[in-house]
N, CA, C and O atoms as a MOPAC input file, in Angstrom:
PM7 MOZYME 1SCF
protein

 N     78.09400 1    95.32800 1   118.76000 1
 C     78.53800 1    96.10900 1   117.62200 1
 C     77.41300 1    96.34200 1   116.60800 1
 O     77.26800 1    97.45500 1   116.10200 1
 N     76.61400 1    95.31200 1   116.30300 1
 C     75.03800 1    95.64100 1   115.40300 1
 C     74.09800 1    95.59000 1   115.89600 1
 O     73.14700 1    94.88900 1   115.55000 1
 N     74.15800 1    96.44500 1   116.97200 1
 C     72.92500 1    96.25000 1   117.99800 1
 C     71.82900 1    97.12900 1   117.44900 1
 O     70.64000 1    96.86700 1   117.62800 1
 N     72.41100 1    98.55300 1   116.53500 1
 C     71.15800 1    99.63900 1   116.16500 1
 C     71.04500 1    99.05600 1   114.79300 1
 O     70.21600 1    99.68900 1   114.14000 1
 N     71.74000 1    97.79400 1   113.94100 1
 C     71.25700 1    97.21000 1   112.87600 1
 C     69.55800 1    97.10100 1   112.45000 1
 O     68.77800 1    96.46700 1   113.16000 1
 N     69.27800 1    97.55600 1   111.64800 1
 C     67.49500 1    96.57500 1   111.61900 1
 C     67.71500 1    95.47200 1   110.57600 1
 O     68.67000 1    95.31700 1   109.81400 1
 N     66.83300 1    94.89400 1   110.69400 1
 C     66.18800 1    93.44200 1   110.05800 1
 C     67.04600 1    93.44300 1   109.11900 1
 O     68.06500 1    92.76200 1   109.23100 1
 N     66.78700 1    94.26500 1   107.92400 1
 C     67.40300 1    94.22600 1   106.32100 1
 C     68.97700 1    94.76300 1   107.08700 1
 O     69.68900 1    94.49600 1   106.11900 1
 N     69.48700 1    95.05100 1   107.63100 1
 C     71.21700 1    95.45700 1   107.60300 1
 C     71.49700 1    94.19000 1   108.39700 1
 O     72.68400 1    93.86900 1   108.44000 1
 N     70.72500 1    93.49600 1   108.96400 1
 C     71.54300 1    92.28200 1   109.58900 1
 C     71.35400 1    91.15100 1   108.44000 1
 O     72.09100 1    90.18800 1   108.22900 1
 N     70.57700 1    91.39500 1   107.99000 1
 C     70.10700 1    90.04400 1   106.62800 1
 C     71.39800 1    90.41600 1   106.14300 1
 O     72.11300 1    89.42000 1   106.25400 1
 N     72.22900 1    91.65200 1   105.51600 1
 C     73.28400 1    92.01400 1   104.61100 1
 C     74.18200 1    91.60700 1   105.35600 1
 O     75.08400 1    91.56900 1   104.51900 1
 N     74.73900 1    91.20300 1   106.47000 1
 C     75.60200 1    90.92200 1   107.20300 1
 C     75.60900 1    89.66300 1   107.06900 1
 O     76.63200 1    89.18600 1   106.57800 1
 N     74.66800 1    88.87300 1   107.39200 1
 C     74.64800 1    87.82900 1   107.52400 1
 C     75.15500 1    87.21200 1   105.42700 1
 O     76.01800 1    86.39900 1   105.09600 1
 N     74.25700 1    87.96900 1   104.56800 1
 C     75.06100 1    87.23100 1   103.01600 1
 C     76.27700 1    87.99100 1   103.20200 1
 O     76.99400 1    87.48500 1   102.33900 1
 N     76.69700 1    88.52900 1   103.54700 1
 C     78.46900 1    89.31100 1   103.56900 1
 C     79.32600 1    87.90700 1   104.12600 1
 O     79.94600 1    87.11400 1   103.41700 1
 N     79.16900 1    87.86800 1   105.49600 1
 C     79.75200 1    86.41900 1   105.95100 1
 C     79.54000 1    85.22800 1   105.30000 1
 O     80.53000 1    84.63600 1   104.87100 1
 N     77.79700 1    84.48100 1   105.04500 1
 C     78.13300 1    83.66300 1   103.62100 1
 C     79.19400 1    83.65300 1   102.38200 1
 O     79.79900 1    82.64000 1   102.03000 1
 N     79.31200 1    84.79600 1   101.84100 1
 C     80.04900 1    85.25000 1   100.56700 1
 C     81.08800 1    84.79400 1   101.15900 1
 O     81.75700 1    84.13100 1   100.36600 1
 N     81.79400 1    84.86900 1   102.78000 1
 C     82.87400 1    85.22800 1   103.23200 1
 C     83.44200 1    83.75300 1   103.12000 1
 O     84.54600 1    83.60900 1   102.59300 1
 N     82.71800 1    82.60300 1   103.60700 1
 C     82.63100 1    81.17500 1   103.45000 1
 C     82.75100 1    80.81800 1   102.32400 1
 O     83.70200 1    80.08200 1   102.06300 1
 N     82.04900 1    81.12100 1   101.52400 1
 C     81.80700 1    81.02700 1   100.12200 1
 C     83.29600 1    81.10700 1    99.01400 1
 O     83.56400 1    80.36300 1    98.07100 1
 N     84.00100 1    82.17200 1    99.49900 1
 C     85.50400 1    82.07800 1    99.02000 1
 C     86.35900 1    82.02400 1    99.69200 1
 O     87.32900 1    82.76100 1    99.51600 1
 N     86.28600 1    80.88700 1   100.97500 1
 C     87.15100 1    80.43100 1   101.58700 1
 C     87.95700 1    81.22300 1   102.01400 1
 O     89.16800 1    81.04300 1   101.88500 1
 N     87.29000 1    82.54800 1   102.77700 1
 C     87.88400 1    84.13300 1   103.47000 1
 C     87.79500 1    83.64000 1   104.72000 1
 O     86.98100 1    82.83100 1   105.16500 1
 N     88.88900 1    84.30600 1   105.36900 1
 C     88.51700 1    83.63300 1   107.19100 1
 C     88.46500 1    85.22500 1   107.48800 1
 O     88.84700 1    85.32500 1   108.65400 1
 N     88.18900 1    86.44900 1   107.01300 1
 C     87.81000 1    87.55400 1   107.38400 1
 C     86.31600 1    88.45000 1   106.12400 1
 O     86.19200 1    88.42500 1   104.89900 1
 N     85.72200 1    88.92000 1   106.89900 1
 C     84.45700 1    89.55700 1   106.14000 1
 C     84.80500 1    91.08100 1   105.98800 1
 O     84.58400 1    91.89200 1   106.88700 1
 N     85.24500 1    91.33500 1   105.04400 1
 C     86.06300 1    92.97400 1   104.20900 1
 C     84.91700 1    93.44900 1   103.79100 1
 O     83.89200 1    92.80300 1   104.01100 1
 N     84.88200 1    94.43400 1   103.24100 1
 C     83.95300 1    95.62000 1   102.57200 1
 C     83.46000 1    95.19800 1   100.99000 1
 O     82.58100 1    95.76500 1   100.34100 1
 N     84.38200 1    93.90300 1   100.51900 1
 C     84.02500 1    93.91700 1    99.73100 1
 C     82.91700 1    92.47400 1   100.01300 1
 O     82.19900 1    92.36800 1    99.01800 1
 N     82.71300 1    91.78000 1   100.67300 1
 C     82.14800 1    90.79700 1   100.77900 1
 C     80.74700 1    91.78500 1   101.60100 1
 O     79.64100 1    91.29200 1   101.82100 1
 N     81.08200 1    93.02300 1   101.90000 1
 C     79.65900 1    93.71600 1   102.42100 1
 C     79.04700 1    94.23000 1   100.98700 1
 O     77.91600 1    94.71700 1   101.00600 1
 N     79.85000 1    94.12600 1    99.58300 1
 C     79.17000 1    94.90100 1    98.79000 1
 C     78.45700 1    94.17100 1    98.19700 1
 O     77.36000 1    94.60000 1    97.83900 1
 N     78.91300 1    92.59900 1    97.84500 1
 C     78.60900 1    91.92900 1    96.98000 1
 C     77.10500 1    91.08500 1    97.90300 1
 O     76.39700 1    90.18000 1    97.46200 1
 N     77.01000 1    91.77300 1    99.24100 1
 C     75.71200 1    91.51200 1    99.81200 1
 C     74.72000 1    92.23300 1    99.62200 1
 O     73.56000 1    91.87600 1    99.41400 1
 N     75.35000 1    93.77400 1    99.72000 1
 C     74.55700 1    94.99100 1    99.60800 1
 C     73.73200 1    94.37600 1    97.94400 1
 O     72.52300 1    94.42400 1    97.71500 1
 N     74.29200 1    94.09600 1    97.45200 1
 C     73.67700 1    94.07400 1    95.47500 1
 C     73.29800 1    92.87900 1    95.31900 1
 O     72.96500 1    92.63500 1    94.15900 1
 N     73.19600 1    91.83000 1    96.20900 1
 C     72.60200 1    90.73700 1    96.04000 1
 C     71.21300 1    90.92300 1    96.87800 1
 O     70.23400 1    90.32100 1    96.43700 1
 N     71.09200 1    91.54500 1    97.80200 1
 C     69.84400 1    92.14600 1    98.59200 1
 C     68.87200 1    92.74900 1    98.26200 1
 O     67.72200 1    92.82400 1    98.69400 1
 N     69.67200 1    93.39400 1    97.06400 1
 C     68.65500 1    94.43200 1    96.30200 1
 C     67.73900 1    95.36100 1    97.37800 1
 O     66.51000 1    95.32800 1    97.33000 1
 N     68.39600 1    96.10800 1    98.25500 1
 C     67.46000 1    96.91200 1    98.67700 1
 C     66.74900 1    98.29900 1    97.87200 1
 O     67.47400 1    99.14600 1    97.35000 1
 N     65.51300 1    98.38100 1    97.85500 1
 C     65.28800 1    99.32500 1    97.43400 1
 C     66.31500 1   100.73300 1    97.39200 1
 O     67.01200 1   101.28900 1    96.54300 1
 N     66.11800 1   100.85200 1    98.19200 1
 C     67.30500 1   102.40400 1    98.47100 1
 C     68.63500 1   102.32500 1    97.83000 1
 O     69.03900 1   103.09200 1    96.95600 1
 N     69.34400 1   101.22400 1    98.39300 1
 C     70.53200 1   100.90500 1    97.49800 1
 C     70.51700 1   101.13500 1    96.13400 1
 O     71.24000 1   101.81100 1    95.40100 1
 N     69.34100 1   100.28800 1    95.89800 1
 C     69.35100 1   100.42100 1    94.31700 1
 C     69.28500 1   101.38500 1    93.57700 1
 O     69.88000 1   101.49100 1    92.50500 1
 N     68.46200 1   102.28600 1    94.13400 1
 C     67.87200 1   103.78700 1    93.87700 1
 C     69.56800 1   104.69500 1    93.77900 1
 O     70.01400 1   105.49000 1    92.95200 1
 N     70.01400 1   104.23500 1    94.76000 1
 C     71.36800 1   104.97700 1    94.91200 1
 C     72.28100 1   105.01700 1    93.49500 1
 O     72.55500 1   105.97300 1    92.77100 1
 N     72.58000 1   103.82800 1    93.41100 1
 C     72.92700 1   103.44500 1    91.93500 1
 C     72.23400 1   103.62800 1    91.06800 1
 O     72.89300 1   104.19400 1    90.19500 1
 N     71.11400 1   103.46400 1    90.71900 1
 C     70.40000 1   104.01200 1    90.03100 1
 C     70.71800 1   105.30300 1    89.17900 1
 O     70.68900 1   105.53900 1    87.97200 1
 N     71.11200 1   106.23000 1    90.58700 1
 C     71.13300 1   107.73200 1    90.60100 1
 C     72.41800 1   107.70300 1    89.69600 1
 O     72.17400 1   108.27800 1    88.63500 1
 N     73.23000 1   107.40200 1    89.73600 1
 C     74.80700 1   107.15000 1    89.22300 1
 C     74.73600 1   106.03400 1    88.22900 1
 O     75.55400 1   105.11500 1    88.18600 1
 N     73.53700 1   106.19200 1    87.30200 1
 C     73.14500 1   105.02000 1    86.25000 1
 C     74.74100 1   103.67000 1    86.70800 1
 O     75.40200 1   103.41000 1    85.70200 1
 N     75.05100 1   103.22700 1    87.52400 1
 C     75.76200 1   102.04600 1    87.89000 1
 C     75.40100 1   101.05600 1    87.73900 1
 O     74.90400 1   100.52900 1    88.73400 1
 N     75.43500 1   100.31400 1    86.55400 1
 C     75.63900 1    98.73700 1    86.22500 1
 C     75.48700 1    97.77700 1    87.12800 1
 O     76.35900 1    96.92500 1    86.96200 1
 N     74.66300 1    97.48900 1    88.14600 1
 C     74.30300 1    96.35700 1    88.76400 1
 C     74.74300 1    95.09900 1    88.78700 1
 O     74.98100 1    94.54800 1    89.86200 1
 N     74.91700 1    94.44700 1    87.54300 1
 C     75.45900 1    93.12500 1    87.43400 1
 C     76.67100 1    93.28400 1    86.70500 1
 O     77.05700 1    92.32000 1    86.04400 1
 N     77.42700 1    94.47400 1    86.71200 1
 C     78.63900 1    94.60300 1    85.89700 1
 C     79.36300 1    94.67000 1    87.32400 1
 O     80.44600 1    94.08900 1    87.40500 1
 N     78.77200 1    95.44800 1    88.67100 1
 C     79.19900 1    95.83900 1    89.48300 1
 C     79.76900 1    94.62300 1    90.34100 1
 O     80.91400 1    94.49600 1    90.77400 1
 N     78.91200 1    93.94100 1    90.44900 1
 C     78.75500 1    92.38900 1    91.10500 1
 C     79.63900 1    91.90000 1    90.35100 1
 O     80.70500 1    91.58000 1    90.87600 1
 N     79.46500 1    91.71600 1    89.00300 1
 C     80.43600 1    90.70100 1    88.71500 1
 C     82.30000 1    91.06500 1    89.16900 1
 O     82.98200 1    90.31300 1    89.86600 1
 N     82.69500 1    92.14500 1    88.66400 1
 C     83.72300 1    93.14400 1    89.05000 1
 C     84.14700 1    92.81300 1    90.44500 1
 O     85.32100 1    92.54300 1    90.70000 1
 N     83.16400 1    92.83000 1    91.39200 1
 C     83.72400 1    92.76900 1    92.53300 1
 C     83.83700 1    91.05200 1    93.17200 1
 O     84.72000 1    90.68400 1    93.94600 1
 N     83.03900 1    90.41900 1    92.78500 1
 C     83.47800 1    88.86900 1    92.65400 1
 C     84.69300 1    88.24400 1    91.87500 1
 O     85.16200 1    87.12900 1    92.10200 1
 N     85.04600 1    88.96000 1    91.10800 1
 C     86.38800 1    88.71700 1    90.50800 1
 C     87.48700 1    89.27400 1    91.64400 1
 O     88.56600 1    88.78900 1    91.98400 1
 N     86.89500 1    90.30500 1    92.03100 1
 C     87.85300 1    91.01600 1    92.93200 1
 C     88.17400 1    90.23400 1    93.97700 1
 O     89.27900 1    90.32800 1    94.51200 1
 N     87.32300 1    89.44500 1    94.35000 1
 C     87.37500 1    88.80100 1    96.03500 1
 C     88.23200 1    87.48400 1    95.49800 1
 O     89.29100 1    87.36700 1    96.11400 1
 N     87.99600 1    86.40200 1    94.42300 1
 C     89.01300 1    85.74900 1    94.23400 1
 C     88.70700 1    84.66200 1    95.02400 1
 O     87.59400 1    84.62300 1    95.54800 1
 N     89.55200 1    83.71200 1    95.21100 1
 C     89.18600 1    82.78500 1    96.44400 1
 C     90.80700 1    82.29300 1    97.26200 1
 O     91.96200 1    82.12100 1    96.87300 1
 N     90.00400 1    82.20000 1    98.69600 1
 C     90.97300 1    81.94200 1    99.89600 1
 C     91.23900 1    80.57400 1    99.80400 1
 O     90.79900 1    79.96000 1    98.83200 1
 N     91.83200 1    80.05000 1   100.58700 1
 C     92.56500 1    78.64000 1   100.98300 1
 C     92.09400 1    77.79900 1   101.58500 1
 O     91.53600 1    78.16700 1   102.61900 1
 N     92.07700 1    76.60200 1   101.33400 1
 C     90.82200 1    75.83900 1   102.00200 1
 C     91.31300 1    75.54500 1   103.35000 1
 O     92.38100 1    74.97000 1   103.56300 1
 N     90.45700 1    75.98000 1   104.30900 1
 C     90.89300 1    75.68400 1   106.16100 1
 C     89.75400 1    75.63600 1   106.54400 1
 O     88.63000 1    75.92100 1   106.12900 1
 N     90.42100 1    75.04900 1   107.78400 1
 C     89.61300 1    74.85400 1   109.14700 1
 C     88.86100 1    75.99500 1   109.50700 1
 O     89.48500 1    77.05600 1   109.50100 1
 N     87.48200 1    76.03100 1   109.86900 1
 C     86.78800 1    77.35900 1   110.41700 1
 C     87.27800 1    77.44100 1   111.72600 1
 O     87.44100 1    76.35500 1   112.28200 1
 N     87.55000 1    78.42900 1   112.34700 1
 C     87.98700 1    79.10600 1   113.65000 1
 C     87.28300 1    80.22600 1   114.21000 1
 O     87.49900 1    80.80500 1   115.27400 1
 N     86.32800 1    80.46500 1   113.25300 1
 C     85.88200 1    81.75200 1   113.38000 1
 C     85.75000 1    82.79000 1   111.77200 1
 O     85.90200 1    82.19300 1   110.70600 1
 N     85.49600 1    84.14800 1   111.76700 1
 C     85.50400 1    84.64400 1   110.87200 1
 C     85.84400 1    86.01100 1   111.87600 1
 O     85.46500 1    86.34900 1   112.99700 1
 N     86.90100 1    86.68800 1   110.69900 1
 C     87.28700 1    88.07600 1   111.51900 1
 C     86.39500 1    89.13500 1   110.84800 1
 O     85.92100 1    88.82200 1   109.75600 1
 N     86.17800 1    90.03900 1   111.22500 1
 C     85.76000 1    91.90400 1   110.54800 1
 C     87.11800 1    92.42200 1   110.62000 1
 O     87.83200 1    92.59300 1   111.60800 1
 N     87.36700 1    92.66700 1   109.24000 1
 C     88.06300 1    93.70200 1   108.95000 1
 C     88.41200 1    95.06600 1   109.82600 1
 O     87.50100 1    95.48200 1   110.54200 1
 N     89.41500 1    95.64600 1   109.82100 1
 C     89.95400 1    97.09900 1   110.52400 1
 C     88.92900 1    98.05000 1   109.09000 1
 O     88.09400 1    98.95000 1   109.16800 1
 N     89.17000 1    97.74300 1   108.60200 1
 C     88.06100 1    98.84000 1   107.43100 1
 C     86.98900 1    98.22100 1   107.59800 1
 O     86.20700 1    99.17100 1   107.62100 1
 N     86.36300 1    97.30400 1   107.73500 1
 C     84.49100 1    96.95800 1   108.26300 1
 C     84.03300 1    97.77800 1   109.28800 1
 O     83.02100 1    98.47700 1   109.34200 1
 N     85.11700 1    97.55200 1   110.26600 1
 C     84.55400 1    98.19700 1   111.54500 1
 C     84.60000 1    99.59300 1   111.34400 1
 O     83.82100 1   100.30400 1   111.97900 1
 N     85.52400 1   100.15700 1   110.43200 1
 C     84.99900 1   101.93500 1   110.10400 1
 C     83.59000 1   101.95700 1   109.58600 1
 O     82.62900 1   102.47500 1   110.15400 1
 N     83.59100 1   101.30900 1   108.40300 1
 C     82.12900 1   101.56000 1   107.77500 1
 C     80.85200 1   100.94900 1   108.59400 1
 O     79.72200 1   101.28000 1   108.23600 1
 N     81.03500 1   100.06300 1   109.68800 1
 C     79.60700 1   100.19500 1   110.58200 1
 C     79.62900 1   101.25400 1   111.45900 1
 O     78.55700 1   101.75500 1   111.79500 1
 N     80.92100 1   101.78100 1   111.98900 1
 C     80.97500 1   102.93100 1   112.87500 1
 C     80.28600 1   104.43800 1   112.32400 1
 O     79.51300 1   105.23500 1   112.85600 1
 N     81.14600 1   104.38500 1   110.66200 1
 C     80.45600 1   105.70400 1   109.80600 1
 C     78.86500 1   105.22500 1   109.75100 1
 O     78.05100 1   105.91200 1   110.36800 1
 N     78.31000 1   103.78800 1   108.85300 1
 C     76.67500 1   103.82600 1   109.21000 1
 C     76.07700 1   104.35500 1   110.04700 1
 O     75.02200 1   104.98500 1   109.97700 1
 N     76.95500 1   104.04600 1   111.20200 1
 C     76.32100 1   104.17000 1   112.66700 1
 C     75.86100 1   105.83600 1   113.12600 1
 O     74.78300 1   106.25000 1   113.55300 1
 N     77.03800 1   106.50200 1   112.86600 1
 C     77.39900 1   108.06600 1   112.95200 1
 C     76.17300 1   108.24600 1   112.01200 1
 O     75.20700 1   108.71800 1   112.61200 1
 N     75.95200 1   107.98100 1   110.63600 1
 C     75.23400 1   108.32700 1   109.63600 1
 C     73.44300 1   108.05600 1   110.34600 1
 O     72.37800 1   108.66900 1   110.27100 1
 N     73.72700 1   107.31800 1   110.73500 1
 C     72.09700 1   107.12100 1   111.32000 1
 C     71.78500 1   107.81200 1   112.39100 1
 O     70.72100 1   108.42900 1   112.33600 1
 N     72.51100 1   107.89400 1   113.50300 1
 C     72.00900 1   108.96600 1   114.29600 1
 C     71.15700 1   107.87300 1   115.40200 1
 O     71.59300 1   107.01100 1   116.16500 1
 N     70.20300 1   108.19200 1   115.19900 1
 C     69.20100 1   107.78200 1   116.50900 1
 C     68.53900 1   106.63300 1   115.70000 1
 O     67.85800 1   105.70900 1   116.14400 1
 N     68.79600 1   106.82400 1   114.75900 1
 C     67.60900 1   105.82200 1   113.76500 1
 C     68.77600 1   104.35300 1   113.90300 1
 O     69.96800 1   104.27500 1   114.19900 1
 N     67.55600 1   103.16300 1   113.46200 1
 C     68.56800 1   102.08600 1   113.00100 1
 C     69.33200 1   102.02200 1   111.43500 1
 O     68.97600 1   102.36500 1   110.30700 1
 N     70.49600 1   101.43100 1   111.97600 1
 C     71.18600 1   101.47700 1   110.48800 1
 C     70.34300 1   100.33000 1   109.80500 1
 O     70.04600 1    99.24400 1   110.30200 1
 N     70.01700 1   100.82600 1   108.52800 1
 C     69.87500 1   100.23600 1   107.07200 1
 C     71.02800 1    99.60000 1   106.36000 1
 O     72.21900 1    99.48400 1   106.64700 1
 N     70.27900 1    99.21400 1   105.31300 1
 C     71.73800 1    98.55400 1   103.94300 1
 C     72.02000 1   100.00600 1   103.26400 1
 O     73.07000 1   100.13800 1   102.63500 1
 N     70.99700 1   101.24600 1   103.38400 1
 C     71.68100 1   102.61600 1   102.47300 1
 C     72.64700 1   102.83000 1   103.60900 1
 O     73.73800 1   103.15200 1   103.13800 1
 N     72.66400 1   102.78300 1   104.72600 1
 C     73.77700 1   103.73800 1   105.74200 1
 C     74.84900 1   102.79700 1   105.27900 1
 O     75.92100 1   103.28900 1   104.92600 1
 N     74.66100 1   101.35300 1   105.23700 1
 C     76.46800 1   100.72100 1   105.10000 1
 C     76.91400 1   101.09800 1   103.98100 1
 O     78.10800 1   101.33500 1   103.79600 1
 N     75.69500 1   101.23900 1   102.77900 1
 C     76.60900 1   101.32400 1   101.57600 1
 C     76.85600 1   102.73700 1   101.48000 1
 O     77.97200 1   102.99400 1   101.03000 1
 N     76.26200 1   103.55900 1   101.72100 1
 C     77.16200 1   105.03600 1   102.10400 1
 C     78.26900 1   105.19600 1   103.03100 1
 O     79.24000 1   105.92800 1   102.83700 1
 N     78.06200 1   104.45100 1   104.07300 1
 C     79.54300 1   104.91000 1   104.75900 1
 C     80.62900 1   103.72800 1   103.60500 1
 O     81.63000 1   104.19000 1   103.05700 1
 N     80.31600 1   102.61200 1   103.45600 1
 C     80.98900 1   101.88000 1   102.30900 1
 C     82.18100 1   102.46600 1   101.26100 1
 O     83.34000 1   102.19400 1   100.94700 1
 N     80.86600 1   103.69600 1   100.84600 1
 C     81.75400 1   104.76900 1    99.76700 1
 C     82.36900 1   105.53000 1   100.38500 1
 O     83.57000 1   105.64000 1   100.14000 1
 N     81.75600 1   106.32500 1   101.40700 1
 C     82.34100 1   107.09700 1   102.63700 1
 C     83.64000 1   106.83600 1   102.53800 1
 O     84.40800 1   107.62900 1   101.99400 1
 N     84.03000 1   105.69100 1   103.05500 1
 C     84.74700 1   105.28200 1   103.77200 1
 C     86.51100 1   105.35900 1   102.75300 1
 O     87.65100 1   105.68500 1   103.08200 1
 N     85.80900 1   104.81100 1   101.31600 1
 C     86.27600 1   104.71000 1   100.16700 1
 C     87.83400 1   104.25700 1   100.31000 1
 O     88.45500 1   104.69300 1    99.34100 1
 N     88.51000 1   103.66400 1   101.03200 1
 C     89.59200 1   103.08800 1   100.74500 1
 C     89.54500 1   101.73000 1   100.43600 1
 O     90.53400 1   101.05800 1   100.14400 1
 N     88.46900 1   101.34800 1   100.49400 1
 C     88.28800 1    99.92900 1    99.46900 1
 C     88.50500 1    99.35600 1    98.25800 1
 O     88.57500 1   100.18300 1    97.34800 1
 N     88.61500 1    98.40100 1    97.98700 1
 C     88.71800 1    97.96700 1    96.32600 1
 C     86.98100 1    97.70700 1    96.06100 1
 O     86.60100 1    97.55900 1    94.90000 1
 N     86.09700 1    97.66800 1    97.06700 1
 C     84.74400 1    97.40300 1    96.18900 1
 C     84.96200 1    99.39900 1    96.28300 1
 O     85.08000 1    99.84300 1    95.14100 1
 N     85.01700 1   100.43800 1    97.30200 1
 C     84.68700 1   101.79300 1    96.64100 1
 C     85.28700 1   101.99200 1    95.27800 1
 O     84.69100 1   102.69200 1    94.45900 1
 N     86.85800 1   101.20300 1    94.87700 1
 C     86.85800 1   101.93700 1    93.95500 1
 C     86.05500 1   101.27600 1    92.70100 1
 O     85.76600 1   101.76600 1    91.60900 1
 N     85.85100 1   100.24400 1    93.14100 1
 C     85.07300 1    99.18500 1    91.77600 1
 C     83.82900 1   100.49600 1    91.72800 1
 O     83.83200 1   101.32500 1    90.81800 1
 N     82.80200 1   100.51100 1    92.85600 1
 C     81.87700 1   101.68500 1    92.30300 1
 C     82.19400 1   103.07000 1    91.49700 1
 O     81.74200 1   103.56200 1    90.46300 1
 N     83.06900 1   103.42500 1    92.34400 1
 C     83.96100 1   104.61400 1    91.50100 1
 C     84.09500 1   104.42100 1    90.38700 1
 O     83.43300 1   105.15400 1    89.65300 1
 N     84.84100 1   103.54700 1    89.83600 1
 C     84.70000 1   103.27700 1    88.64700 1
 C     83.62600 1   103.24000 1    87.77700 1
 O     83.47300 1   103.88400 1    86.73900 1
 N     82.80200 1   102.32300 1    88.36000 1
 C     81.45600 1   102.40200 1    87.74800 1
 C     80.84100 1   103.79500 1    87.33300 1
 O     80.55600 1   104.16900 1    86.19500 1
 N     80.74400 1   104.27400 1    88.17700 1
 C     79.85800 1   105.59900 1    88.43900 1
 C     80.52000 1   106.55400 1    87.18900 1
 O     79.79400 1   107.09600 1    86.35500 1
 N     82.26200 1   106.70200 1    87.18200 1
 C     83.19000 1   107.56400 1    85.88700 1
 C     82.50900 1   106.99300 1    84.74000 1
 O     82.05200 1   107.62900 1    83.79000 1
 N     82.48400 1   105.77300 1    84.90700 1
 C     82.41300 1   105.12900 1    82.86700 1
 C     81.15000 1   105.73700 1    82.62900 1
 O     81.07700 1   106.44700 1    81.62700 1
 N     79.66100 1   105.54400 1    83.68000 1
 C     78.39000 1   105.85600 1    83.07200 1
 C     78.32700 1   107.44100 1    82.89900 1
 O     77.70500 1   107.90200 1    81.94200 1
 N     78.91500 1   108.21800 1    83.74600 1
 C     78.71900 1   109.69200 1    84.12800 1
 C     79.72600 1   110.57400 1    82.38800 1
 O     79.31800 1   111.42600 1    81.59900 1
 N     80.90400 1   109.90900 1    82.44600 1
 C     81.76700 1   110.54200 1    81.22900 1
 C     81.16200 1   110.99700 1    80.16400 1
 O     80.45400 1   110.10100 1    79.70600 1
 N     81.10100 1   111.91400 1    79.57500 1
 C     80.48300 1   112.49100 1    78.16400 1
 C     80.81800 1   111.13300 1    77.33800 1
 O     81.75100 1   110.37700 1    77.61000 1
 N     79.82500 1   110.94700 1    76.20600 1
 C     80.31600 1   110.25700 1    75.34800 1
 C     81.30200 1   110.98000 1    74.14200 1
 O     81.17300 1   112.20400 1    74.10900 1
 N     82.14800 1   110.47700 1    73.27000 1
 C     83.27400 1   110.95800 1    72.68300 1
 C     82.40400 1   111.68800 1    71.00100 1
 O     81.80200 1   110.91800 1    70.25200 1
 N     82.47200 1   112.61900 1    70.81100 1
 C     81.75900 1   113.37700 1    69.73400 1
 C     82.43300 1   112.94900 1    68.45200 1
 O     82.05900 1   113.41100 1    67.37400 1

């Protein structure tokens, strides 16, 4: 399944599943891919947000509130999400011949946008973009 991954999109996978441990999730969602994507700081990513002046550590924090924490158990494994596996499929589509990056997940990410981290960005992106009030 991350076989056309490179280096930096498997590093993001790999803190997505940490995070996933981390709040006692026995599945790795979109939002535990975001709060990797912005802890990675990839150039491009960042640039992305950037573009959409998006709050970085407002974003992170937002979506760590969002994830909350799971129940303490036994490891068995860790699942991917039915919405993960869209957004590596859209990366995937998005890259083409090339290997997927951390910009292809976090575009198909938004792509994908039925998430609670898309709409946390969404959000983000309205508050900075809105006229200010005259």
């Amino acid at each position: 399944m991350f076989s056309k991954f490179n280096v930096a999109a498997r590093r993001v996978l790999r803190i997505a599943e940490q995070e996933c441990r981390n709040h006692s999730h026995y599945y790795v969602g979109a939002e535990h891919l975001l709060v990797a994507l912005l802890e990675e700081r990839d150039p491009a990513v960042l640039r992305a947000l950037d573009a959409e002046a998006i709050d970085v550590p407002e974003v992170h924090a937002e979506v760590r509130r969002a994830l909350g924490t799971g129940e303490d158990r036994v490891w068995e494994g860790i699942l991917i999400t039915p919405r993960l596996r869209r957004i590596v499929a859209l990366a995937e589509e998005r890259a083409g011949e090339r290997e997927v990056g951390p910009l292809e997940l976090f575009e198909a990410l938004r792509c994908e946008g039925g998430s609670s981290a898309a709409e946390i960005l969404r959000r983000a992106a309205a508050r900075n973009t809105a006229s200010p009030v005259e």
